[in-house]
C-alpha positions as CSV (number, residue, x, y, z in Angstrom):
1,X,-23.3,-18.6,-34.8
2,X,-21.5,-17.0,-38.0
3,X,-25.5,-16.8,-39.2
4,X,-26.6,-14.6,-36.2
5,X,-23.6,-12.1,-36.5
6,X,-24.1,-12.1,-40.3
7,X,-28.0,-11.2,-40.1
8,X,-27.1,-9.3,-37.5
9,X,-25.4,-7.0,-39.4
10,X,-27.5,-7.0,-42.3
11,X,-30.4,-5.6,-40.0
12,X,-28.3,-3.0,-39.0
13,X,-26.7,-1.8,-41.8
14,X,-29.9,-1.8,-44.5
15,X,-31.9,-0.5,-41.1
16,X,-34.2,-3.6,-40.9
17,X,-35.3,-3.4,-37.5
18,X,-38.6,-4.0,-37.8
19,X,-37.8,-7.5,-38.8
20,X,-36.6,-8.4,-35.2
21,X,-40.1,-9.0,-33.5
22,X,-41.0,-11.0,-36.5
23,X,-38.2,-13.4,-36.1
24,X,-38.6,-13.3,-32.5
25,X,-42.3,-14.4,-32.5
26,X,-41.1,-17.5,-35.5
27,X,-38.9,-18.7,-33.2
28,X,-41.1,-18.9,-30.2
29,X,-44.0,-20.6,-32.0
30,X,-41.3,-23.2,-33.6
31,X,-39.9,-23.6,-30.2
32,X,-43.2,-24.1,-28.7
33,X,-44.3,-26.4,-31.2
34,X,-41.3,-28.7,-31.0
35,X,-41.3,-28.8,-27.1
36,X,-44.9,-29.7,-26.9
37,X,-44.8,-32.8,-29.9
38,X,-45.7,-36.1,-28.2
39,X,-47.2,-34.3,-25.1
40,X,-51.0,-33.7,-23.8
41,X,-50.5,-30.2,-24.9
42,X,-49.7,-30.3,-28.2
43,X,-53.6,-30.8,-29.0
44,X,-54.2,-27.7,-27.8
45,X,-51.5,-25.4,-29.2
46,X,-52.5,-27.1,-33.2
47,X,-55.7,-25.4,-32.0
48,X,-53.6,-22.5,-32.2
49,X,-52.7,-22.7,-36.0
């Protein structure tokens, strides 16, 4: 949690705020990718990459 608050304020201080969506979209696709492993979808979202 100490991470967060410290990136956190990193974007706001150097005004990094564009970095946001690209974290947000990193962590969605490595979410996804590590819920799907070992199930009948998983084929399909390797298609992806």
């Amino acid at each position: 949690m100490n991470f967060l608050i410290e990136f956190w304020n990193f974007l706001k201080i150097r005004k990094k705020y564009w970095l946001l969506p690209i974290i947000f979209v990193l962590f969605i696709f490595g979410g996804l990718i590590v819920l799907s492993q070992g199930s009948a979808v998983a084929p399909f979202i390797y298609t992806i990459f």
